[in-house]
C-alpha positions in Angstrom: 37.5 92.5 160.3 39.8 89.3 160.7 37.7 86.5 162.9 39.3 83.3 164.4 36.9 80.4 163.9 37.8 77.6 166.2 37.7 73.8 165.0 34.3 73.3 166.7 32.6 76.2 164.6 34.3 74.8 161.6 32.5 71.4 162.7 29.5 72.8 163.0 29.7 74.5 159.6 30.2 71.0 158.2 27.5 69.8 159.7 25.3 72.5 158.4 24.7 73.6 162.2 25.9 77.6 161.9 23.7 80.3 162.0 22.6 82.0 158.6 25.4 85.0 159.8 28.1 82.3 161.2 28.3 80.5 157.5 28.7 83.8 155.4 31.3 84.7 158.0 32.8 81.3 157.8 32.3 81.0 153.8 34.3 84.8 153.6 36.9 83.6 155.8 37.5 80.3 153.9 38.2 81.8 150.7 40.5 84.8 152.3 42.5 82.0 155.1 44.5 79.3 153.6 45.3 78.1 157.2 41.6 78.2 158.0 40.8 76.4 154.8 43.3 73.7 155.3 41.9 72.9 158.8 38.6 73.0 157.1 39.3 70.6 154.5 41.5 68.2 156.8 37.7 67.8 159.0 35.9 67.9 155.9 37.7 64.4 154.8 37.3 62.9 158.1 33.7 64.0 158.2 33.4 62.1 155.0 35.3 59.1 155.8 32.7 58.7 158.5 30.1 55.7 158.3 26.8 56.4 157.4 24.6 55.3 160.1 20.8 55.6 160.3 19.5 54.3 163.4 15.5 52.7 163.4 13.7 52.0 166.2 12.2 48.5 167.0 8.9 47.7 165.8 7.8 47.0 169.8 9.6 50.6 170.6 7.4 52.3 168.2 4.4 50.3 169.8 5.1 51.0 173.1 5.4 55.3 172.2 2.2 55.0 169.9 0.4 52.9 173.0 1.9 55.1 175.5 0.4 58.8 173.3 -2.9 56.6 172.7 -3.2 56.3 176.7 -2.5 59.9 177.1 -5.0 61.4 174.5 -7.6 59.5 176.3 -6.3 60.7 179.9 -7.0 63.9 178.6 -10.5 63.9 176.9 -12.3 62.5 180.0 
């Protein structure tokens, strides 16, 4: 059975986002579709050419969420 996987399920592959089912289907398909694996490896370089961002809160936002939860576990004890 021949399936057409789009560019955003090929994304989502990438990004480790499929289900369990999607990624054998995908994995199958790459290794039977050149055209599929060529559009697959053309987002697989962008994807890695991609900065590495990780994003940290500030040290008052985490104060203000642990203050907040502390406020609330006390609203609900009483």
């Amino acid at each position: 059975m021949e399936q057409n996987f789009t560019k955003n399920q090929l994304l989502l592959f990438i990004y480790k986002e499929t289900s369990a089912s999607t990624t054998l289907a995908i994995q199958e398909a790459l290794n039977e579709d050149w055209n599929l694996y060529e559009q697959y490896t053309e987002l697989l370089q962008g994807y890695q050419q991609l900065p590495k961002v990780k994003f940290n809160p500030s040290k008052s936002t985490l104060n203000s969420i642990l203050g907040y939860s502390q406020n609330s576990a006390m609203t609900l004890h009483h």
